[in-house]
PABAKOL-314562 format. One record per residue (C-alpha): residue in three letters; chain; residue number from 1; y, z, x. Coordinates in nm, 4 decimals. Each point is the difference from the previous one (the first is absolute). Layout:
! PABAKOL-314562
R   residu   chaine   num         py         pz         px
R      ALA        A   NUM          Y          Z          X
...
! end
This chain:
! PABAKOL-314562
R   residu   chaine   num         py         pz         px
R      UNK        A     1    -0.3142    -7.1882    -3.4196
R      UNK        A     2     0.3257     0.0721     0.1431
R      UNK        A     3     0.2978     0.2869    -0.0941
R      UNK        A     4     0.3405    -0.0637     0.0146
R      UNK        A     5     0.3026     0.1847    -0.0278
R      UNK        A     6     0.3027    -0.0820    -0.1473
R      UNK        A     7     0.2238     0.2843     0.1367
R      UNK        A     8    -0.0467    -0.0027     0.3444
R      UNK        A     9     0.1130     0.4070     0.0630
R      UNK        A    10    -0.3151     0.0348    -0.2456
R      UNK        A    11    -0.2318    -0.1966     0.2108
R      UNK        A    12     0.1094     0.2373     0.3153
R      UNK        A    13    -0.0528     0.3350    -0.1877
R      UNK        A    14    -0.3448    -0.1166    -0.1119
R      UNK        A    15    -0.1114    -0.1301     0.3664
R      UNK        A    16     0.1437     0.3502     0.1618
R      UNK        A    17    -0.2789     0.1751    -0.1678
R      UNK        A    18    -0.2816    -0.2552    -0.1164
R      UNK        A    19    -0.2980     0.0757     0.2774
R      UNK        A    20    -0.1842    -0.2578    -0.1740
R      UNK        A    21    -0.0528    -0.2833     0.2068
R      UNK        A    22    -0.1750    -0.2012    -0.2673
R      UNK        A    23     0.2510     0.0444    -0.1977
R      UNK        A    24     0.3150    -0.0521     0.2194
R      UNK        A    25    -0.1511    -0.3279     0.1246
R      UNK        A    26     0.0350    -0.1112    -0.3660
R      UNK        A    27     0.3918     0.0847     0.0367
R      UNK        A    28     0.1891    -0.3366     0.0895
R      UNK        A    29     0.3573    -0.1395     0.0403
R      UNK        A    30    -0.0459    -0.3417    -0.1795
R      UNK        A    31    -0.0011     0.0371    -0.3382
R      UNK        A    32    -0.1276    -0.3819    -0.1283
R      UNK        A    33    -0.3339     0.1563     0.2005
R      UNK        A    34    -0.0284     0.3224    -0.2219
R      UNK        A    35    -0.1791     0.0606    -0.3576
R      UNK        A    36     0.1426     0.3182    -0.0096
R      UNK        A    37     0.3736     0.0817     0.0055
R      UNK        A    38     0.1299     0.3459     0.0019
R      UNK        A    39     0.3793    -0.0507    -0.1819
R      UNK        A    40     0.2086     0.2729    -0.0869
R      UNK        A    41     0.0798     0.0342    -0.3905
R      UNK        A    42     0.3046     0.1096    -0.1986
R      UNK        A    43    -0.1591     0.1632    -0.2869
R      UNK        A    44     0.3296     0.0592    -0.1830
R      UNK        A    45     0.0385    -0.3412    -0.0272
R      UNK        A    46    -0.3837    -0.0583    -0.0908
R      UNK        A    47    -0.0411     0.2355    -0.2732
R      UNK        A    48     0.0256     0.0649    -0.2240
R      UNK        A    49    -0.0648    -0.3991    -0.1534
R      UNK        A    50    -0.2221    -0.1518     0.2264
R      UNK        A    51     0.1461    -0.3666     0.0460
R      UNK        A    52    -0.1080    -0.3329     0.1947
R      UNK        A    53     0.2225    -0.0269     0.1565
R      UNK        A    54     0.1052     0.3415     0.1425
R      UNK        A    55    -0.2974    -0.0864     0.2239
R      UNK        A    56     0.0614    -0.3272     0.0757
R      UNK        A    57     0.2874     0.1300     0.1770
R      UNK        A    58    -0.2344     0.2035     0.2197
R      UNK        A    59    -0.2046    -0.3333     0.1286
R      UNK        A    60     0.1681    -0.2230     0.2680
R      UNK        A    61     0.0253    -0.3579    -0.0748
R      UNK        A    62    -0.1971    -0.0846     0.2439
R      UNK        A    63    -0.2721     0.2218    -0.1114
R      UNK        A    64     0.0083    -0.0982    -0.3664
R      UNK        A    65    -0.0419    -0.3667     0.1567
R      UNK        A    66    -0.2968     0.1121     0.1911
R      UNK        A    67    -0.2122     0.1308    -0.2554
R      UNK        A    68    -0.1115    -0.0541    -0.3831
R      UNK        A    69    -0.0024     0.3586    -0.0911
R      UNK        A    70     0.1820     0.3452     0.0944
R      UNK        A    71    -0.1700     0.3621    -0.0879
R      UNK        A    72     0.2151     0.2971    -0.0226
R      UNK        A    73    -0.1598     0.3394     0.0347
R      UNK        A    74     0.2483     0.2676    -0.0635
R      UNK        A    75    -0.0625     0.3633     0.0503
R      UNK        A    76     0.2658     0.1780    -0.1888
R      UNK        A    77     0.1236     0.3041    -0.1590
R      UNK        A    78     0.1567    -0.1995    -0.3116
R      UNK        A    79    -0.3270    -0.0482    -0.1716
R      UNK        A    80    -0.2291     0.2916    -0.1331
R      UNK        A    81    -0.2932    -0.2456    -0.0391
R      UNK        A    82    -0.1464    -0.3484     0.1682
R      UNK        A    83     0.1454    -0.2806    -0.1361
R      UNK        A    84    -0.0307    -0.4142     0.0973
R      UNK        A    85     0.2421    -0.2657    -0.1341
R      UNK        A    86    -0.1076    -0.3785     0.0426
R      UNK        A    87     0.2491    -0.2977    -0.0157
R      UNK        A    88    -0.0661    -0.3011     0.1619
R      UNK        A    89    -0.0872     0.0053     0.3553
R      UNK        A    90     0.0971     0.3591     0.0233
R      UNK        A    91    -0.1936     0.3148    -0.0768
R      UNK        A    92     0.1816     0.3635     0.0407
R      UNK        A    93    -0.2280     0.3050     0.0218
R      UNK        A    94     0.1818     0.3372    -0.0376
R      UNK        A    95    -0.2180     0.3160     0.0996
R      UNK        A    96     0.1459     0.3070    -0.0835
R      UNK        A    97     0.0756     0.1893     0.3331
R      UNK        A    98     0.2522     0.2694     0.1560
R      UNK        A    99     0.0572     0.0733     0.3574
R      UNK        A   100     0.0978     0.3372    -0.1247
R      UNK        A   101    -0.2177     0.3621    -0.1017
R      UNK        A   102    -0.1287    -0.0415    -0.3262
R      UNK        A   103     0.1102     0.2231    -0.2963
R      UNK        A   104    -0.2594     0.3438     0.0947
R      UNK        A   105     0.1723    -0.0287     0.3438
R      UNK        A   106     0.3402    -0.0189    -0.0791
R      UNK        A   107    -0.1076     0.2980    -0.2549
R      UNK        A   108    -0.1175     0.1742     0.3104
R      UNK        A   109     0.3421    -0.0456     0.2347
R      UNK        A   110     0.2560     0.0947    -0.2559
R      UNK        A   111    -0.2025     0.3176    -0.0537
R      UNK        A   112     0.0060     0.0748     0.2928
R      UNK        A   113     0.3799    -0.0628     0.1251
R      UNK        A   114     0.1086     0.1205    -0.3409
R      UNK        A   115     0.3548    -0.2179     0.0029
R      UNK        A   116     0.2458     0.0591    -0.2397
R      UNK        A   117     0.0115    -0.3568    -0.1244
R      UNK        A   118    -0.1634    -0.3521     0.0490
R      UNK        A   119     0.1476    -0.3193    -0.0593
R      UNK        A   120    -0.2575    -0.2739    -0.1212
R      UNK        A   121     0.0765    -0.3418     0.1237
R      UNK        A   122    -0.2309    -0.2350    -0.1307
R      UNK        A   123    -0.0459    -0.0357    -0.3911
R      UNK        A   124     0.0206    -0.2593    -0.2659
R      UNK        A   125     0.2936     0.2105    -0.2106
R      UNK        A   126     0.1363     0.2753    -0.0671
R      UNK        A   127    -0.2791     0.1316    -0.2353
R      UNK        A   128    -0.2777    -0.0333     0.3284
R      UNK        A   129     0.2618     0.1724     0.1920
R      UNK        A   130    -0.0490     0.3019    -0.2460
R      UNK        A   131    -0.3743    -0.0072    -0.0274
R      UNK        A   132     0.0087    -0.0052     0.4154
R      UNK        A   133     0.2646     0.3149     0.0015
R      UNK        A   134    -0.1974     0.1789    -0.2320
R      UNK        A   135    -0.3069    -0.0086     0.2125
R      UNK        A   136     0.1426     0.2063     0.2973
R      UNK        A   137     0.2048     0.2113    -0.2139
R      UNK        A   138    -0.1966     0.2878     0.0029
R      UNK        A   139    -0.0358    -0.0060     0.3631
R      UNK        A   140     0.3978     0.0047     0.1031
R      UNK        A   141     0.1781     0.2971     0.1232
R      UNK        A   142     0.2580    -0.0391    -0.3360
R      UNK        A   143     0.0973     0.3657     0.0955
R      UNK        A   144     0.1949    -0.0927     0.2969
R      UNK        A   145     0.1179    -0.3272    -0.1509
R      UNK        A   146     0.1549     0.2488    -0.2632
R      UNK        A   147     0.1475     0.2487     0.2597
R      UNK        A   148     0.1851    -0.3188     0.1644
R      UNK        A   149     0.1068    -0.1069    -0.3728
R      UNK        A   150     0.1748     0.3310    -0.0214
R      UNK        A   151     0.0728     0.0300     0.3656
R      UNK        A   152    -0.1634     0.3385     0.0422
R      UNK        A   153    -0.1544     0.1045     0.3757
R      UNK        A   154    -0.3525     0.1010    -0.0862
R      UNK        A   155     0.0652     0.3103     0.2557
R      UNK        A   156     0.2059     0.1452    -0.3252
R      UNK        A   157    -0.2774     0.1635    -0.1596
R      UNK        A   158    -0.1119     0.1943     0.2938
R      UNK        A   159     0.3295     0.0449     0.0600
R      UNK        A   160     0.0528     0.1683    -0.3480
R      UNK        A   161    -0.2784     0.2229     0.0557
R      UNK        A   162     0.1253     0.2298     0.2894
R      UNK        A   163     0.1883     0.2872    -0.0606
R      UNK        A   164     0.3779    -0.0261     0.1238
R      UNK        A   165     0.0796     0.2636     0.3073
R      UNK        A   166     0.3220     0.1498    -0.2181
R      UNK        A   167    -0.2603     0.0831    -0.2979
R      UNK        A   168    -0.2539     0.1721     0.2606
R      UNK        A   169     0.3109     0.2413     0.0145
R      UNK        A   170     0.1072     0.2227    -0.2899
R      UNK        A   171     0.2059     0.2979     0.0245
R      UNK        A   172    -0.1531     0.3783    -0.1139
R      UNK        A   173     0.2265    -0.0213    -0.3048
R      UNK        A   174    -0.1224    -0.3358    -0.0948
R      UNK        A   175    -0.3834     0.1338    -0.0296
R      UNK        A   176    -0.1552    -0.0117    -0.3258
R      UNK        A   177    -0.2215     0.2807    -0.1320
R      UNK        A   178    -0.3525    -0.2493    -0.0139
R      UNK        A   179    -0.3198     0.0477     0.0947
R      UNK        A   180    -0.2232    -0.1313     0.3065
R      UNK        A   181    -0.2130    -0.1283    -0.2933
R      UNK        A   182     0.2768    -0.2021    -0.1622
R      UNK        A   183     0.1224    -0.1005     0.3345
R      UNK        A   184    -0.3121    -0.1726     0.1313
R      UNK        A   185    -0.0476    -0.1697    -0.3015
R      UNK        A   186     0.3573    -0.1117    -0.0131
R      UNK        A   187    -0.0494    -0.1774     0.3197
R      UNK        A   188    -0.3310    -0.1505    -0.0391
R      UNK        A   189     0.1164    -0.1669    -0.3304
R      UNK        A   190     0.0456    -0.4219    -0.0110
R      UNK        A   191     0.3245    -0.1444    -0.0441
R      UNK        A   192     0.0832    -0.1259    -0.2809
R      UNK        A   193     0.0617    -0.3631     0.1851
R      UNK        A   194    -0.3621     0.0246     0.1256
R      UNK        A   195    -0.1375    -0.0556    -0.3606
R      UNK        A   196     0.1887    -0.3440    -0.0066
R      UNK        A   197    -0.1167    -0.1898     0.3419
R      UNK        A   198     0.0735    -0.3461     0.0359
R      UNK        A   199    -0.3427    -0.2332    -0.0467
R      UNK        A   200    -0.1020    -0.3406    -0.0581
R      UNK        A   201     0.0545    -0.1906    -0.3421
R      UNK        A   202    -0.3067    -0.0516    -0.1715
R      UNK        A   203    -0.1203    -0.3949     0.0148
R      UNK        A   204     0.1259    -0.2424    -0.2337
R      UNK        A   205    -0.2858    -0.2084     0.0043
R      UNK        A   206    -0.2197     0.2947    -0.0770
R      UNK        A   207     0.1775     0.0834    -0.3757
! end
């Protein structure tokens, strides 16, 4: 049984790093001689209604003269579950696969980095695109994404906490009549902005 490969870059990458000799003997240039052809697939234009002829475009004519019936196995991320159409001379298998981390890992990296946002780019509508958000919204840094909204330099609190050189100086005359007891405990006491900090919403998808 022989492989062939439609995209010839494709073909290149896989030889570069196959060690297999078995295996890369099976790799040849004329495709009439193959039973297996490696073609690349649009799945845009596949899915989400799986047609004929959507494939048909895939298959030379040459090919389709060749032989009296075409298998398609798809790995892809559009399905969550195995699925076979039949139609003819043509039978599609569609195995649900990503090249990507699964969900636990994804999990794992955004906790990690802690961004302030994430932009989801595959979903069905607008509702999935929700569900997704809500997944890795209690793992986002939404306190700096809310300093940027308001343009403040996180370096202001700090900043707010140290005691200004002119007020280390007071005149004699300016002194009031306290204690050391009042004094210490004047200094040690919060601000009042430090009983308000900024922290994460609480998720949606949660309530």
């Amino acid at each position: 049984m022989k492989i062939y490969y439609k995209n010839e870059k494709k073909r290149k990458i896989i030889e570069s790093f196959l060690y297999n000799k078995h295996i890369l003997n099976k790799i040849t240039d004329n495709k009439l001689e193959a039973q297996i052809h490696i073609v690349d697939i649009n799945y845009s234009y596949i899915f989400p209604k799986i047609d004929k002829r959507k494939f048909l475009n895939l298959i030379d004519e040459e090919i389709e003269k060749e032989f009296d019936s075409f298998y398609y196995i798809i790995p892809t991320g559009w399905v969550k579950k195995f699925s076979f159409y039949e139609r003819n001379n043509i039978s599609i298998f569609l195995i649900p696969y990503s090249e990507h981390s699964n969900l636990d890992e994804l999990k794992n990296f955004v906790k990690s980095i802690k961004p302030c946002n994430i932009l989801p780019t595959v979903f069905y509508n607008e509702k999935e695109k929700t569900t997704i958000l809500n997944i890795f919204n209690p793992y986002l840094n939404l306190k700096k994404e809310v300093l940027s909204f308001f343009k403040i330099d996180e370096t202001y609190g700090s900043k707010n906490n140290e005691v200004s050189p002119n007020k280390k100086k007071m005149k004699v005359n300016e002194k009031k009549d306290v204690s050391k007891e009042d004094l210490l405990k004047n200094i040690k006491q919060k601000k009042l902005t430090s009983f308000f900090p900024l922290t994460k919403r609480a998720n949606s998808s949660n309530m």
